[in-house]
C-alpha positions as CSV (number, residue, x, y, z in Angstrom):
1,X,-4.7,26.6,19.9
2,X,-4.3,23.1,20.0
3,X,-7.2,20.8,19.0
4,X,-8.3,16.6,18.4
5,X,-11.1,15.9,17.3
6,X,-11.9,12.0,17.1
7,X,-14.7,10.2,15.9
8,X,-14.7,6.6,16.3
9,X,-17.6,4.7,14.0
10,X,-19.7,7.7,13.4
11,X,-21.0,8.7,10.3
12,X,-18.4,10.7,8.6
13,X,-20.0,10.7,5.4
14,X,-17.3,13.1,3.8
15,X,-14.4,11.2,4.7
16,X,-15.8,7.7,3.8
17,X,-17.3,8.7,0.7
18,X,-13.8,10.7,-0.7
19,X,-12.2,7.2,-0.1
20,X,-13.8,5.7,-2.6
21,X,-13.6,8.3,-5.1
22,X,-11.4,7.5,-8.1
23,X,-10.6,9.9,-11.1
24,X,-10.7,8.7,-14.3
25,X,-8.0,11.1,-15.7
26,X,-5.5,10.4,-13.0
27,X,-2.4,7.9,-13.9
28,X,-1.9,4.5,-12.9
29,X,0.5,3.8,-9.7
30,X,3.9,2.8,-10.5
31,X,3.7,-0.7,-9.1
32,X,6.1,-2.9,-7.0
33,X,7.3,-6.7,-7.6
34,X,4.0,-7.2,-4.9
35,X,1.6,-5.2,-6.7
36,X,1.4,-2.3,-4.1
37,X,2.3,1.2,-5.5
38,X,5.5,2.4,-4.7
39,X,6.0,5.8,-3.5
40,X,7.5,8.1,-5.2
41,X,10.6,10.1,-3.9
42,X,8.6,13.5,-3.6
43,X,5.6,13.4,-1.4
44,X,3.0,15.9,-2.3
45,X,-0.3,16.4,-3.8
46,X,-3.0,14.2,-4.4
47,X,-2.1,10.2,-4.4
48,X,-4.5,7.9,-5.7
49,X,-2.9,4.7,-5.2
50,X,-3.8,0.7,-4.0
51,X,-2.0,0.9,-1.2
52,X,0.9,3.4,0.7
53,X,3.3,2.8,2.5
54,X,6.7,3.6,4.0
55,X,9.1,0.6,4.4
56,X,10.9,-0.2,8.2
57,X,14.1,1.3,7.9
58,X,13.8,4.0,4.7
59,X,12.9,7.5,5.6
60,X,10.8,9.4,2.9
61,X,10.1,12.7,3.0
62,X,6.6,14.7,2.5
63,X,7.5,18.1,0.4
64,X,4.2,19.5,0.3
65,X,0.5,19.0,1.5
66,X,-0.2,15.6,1.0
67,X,-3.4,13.6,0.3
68,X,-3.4,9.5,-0.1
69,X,-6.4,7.7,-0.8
70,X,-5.3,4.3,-0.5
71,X,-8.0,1.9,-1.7
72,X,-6.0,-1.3,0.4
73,X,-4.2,0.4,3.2
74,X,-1.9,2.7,4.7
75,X,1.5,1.2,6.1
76,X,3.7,2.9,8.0
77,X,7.0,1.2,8.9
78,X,9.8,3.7,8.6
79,X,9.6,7.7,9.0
80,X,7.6,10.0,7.2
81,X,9.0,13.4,7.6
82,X,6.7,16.2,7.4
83,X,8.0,20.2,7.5
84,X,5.4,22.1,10.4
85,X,2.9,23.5,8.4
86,X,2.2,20.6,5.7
87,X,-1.2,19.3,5.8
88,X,-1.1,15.4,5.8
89,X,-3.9,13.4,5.3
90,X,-4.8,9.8,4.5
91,X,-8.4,8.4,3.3
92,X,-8.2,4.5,3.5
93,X,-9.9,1.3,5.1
94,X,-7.0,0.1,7.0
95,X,-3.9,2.2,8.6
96,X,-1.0,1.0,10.4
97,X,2.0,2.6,12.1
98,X,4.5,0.9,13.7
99,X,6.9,4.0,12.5
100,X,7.4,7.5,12.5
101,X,6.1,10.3,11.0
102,X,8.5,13.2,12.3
103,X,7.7,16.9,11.8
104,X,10.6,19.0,11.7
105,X,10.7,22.1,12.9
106,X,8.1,21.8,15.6
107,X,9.4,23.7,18.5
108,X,7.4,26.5,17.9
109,X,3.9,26.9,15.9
110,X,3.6,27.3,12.5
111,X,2.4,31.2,11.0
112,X,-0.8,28.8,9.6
113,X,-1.9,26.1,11.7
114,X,-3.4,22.9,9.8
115,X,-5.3,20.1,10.3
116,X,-3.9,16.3,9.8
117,X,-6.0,13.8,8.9
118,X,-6.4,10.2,9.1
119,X,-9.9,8.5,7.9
120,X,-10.0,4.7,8.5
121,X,-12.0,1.9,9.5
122,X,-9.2,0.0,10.9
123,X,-6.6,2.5,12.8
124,X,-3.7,0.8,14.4
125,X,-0.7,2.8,15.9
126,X,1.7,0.1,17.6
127,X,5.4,-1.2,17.8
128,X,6.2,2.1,20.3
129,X,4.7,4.4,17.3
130,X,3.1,7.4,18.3
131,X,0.9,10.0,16.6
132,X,2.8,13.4,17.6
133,X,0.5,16.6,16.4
134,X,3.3,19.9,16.7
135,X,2.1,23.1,18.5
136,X,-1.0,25.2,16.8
137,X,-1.7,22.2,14.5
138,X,-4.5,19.6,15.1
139,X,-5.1,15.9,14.3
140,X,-8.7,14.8,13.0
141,X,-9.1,10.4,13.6
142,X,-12.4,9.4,12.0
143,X,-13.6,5.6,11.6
144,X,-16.6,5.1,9.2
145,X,-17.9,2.5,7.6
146,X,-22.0,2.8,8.5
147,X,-23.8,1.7,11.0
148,X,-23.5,-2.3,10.4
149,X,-20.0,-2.4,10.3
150,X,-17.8,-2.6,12.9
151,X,-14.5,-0.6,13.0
152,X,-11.2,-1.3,14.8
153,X,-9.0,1.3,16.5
154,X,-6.4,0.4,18.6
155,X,-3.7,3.1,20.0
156,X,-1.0,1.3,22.0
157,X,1.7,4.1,20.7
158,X,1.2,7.3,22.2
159,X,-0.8,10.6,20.8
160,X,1.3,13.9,21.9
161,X,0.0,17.6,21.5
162,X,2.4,19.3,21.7
């Protein structure tokens, strides 16, 4: 069963409020010459970091569910490879993809279907990117920042179901 839900400036209370939660007892980011956190070479877990993101022309790869709350932003520029079956999900007031995030394996769907996520107020897929979701799995977009704000979304990648 394939599913998208999306939910454009709506009150998403969950997602918006778990962006700006911080625990105290989590570590500090490792921090770039720029001040953004650097990623580390195995993706999974929780991240609590500044900001995320995959440089244009590096290829990282996601080894388990994955959870970023990026307080800054989301930046995809390169590939993000996910295995079918890992849960990714990002929590942040700006995201934008201009690369890749490649699922392998998705010819078939997965034994547990999951849910990806991406929560923020400014969602921008561009450059050719697309948002691919692999068979049996679903992709949940939500924009939230209350009902004065106004929030930018602008697809002009593609968004497969496959």
């Amino acid at each position: 069963m394939r599913a998208a839900l999306v939910c454009f400036c709506c009150g998403v209370a969950a997602f918006a409020s778990a962006c700006s939660q911080q625990s105290a007892s989590s570590l500090p980011p490792k921090l770039t010459e720029n001040g953004a956190s650097a990623i580390p070479h195995k993706l999974g877990g929780v991240k609590r970091v500044k900001k995320f993101y995959v440089l244009d022309g590096l290829t990282e790869k996601v080894t388990h569910d994955l959870t970023v709350f990026a307080t800054e932003g989301v930046d995809i520029a390169g590939t993000l490879e996910v295995p079918q079956g890992t849960r990714v999900a990002f929590y942040t007031p700006s995201y934008d993809q201009s690369g890749t995030i490649a699922y392998a394996g998705q010819s078939v769907p997965a034994k547990t279907p999951v849910t990806d996520i991406i929560s923020a107020c400014t969602l921008i897929v561009h450059g050719g990117a697309g948002l691919t979701v692999p068979p049996g799995d679903s992709l949940a977009l939500a924009a939230s920042k209350g009902a004065s704000h106004k929030c930018t979304t602008e697809l002009s990648g593609n968004v497969t179901m496959s």
